[in-house]
ZABA-615273 format. One record per residue (C-alpha): chain; x, y, z; residue number from 1. Coordinates in steps of 0.1 Angstrom, whole numbers. Example, Ala and Ser with C-alpha at 12.3 -4.5 7.8 and 13.67 -1.06 7.14 Angstrom:
<pts>
(pt "A" (123 -45 78) 1)
(pt "A" (137 -11 71) 2)
</pts>
This chain:
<pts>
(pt "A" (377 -150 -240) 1)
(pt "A" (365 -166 -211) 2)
(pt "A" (329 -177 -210) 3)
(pt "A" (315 -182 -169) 4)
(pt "A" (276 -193 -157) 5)
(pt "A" (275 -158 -135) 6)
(pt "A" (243 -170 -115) 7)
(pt "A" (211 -191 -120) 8)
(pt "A" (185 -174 -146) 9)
(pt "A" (212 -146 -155) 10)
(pt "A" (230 -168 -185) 11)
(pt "A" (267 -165 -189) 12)
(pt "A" (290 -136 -194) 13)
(pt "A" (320 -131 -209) 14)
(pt "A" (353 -120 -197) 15)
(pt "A" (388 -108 -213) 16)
(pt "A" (419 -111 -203) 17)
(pt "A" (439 -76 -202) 18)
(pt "A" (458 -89 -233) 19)
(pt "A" (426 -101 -249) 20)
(pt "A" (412 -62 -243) 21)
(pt "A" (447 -48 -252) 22)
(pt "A" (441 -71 -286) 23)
(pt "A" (400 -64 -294) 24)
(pt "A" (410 -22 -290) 25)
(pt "A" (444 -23 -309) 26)
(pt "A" (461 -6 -286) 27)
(pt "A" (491 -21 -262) 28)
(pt "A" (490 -39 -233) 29)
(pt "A" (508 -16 -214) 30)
(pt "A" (477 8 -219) 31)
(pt "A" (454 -17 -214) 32)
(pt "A" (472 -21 -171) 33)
(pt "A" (475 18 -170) 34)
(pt "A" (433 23 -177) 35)
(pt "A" (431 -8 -151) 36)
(pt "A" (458 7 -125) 37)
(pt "A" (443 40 -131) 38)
(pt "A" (408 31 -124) 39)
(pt "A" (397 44 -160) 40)
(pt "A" (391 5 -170) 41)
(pt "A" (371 -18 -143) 42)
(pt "A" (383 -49 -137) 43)
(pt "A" (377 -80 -116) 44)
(pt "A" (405 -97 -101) 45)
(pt "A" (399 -134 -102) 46)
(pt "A" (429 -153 -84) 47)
(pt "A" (461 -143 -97) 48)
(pt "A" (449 -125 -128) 49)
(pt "A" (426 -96 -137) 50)
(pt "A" (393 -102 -162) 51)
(pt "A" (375 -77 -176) 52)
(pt "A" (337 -84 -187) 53)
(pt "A" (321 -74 -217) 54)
(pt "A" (297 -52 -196) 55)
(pt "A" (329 -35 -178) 56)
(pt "A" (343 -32 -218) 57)
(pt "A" (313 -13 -230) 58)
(pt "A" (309 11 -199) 59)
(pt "A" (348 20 -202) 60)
(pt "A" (343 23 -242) 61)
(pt "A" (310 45 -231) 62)
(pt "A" (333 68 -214) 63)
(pt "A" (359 74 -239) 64)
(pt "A" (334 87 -267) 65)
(pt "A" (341 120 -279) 66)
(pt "A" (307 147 -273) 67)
(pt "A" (304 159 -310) 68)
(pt "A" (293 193 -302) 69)
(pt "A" (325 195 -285) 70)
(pt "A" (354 184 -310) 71)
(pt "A" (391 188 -307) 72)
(pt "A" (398 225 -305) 73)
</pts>
């Protein structure tokens, strides 16, 4: 996990790598590049490699959660 001072007054935020997201959702890597490729995971790229914030994690979690009134059929 990577830890950055974003801007004055706004703290810091933290940012994963893919693997680190791949690792903290037990699920593959591999997954992990399709969500990002796919545009189902944001992602920011930051020189050669791709971070994904904590704030970026939560909205993509968000989106994955199952309606209850609607379960598998």
């Amino acid at each position: 996990m990577y830890n950055y001072d974003i801007a004055e007054g706004r703290g810091k935020m933290d940012y994963y790598t893919p693997e680190q997201v791949a690792e903290k959702l037990q699920i593959s890597v591999r997954t992990v590049w399709k969500y990002i490729r796919e545009g189902q995971m944001p992602a920011s790229k930051i020189g050669r490699g791709y971070r994904i914030s904590e704030e970026q994690l939560e909205r993509f979690m968000q989106s994955q959660e199952i309606n209850r009134n609607h379960q598998n059929k």
